[in-house]
C-alpha positions in Angstrom: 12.8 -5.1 25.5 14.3 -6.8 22.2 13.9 -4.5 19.1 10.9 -5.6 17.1 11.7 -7.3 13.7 11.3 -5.1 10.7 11.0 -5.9 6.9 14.0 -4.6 4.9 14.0 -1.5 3.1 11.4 -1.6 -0.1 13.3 -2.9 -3.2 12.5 -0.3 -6.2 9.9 -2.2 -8.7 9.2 -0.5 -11.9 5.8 -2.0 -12.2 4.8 -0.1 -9.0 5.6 3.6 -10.8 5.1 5.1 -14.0 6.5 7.5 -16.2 6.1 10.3 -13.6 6.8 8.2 -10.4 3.2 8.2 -9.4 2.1 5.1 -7.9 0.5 2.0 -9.7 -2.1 0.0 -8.0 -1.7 -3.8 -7.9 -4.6 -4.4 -11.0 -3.3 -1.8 -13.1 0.6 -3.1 -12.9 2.8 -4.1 -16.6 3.1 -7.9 -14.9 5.8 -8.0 -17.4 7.5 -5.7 -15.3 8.1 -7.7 -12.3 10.9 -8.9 -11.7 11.1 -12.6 -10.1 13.9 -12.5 -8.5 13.4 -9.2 -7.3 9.9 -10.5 -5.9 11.5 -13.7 -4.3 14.0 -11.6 -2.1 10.8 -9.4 -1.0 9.4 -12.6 0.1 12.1 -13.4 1.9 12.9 -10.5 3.7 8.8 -10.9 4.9 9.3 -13.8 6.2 12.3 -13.2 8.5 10.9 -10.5 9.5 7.3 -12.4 10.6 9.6 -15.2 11.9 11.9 -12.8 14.2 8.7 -12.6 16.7 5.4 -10.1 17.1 4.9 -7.7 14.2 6.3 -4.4 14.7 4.8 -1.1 14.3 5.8 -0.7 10.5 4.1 -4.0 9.6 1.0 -3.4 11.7 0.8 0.4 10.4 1.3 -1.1 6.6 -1.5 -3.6 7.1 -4.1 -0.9 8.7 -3.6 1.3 5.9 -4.2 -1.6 3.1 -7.3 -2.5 5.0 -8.3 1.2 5.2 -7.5 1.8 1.2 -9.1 -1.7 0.1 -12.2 -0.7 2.6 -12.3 2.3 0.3 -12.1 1.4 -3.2 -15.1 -1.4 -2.1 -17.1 1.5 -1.0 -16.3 3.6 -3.8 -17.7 0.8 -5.8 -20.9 0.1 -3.9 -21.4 4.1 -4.7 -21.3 4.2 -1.1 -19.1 7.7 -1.2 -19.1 9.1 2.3 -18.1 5.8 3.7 -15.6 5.2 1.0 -13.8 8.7 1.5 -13.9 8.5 5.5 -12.1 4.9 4.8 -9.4 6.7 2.2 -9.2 9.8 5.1 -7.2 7.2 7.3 -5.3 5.1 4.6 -3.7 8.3 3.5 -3.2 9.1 7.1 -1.5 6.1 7.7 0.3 5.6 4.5 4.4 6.4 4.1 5.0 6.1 1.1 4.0 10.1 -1.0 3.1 8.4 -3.9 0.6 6.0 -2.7 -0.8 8.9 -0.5 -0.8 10.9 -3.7 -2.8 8.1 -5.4 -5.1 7.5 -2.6 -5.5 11.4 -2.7 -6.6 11.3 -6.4 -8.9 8.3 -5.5 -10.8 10.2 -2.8 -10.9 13.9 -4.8 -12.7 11.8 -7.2 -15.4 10.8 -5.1 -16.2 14.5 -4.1 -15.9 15.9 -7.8 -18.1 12.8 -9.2 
């Protein structure tokens, strides 16, 4: 069986960490901080690896957990809390990277203390 395509490694983006590495959500990011070309060779890298064949595991894992977190934060927002913390249970599950687990983590402990 050929070896499933996989994105290259995660190009550092300063927008994406603060001052104490912990992870910055997508709405809360310095835009000035991005970095074009930076963001142009992501892009790339995404699509070779969508054009090399089926999604591997990484990319299907990676897209489950940004359903699971976005499912979340929607909940959270409808005050629907149970819902919204059994939705951040699996993103964190699923998620590699420590500081977005750490940040979904924060999210959820919220929920329970508020």
């Amino acid at each position: 069986m050929p070896p499933m395509p996989r994105a290259g490694a995660r190009l550092a983006k300063p927008a994406r960490r603060d001052a104490g590495d912990a992870y910055v959500p997508l709405e809360l990011q310095d835009t000035h901080l991005w970095d074009a070309r930076q963001i142009g060779t992501e892009e790339t890298l995404l699509r070779e690896a969508n054009a090399g064949g089926p999604s591997g595991r990484h990319q299907i894992e990676a897209a489950i957990q940004s359903v699971h977190a976005a499912r979340g934060h929607l909940l959270a927002s409808a005050g629907q809390n149970a819902e919204a913390h059994e939705a951040l249970t699996l993103a964190i599950g699923l998620s590699a990277d420590p500081a977005a687990r750490r940040y979904l983590q924060r999210k959820q402990e919220r929920l329970t203390d508020g």
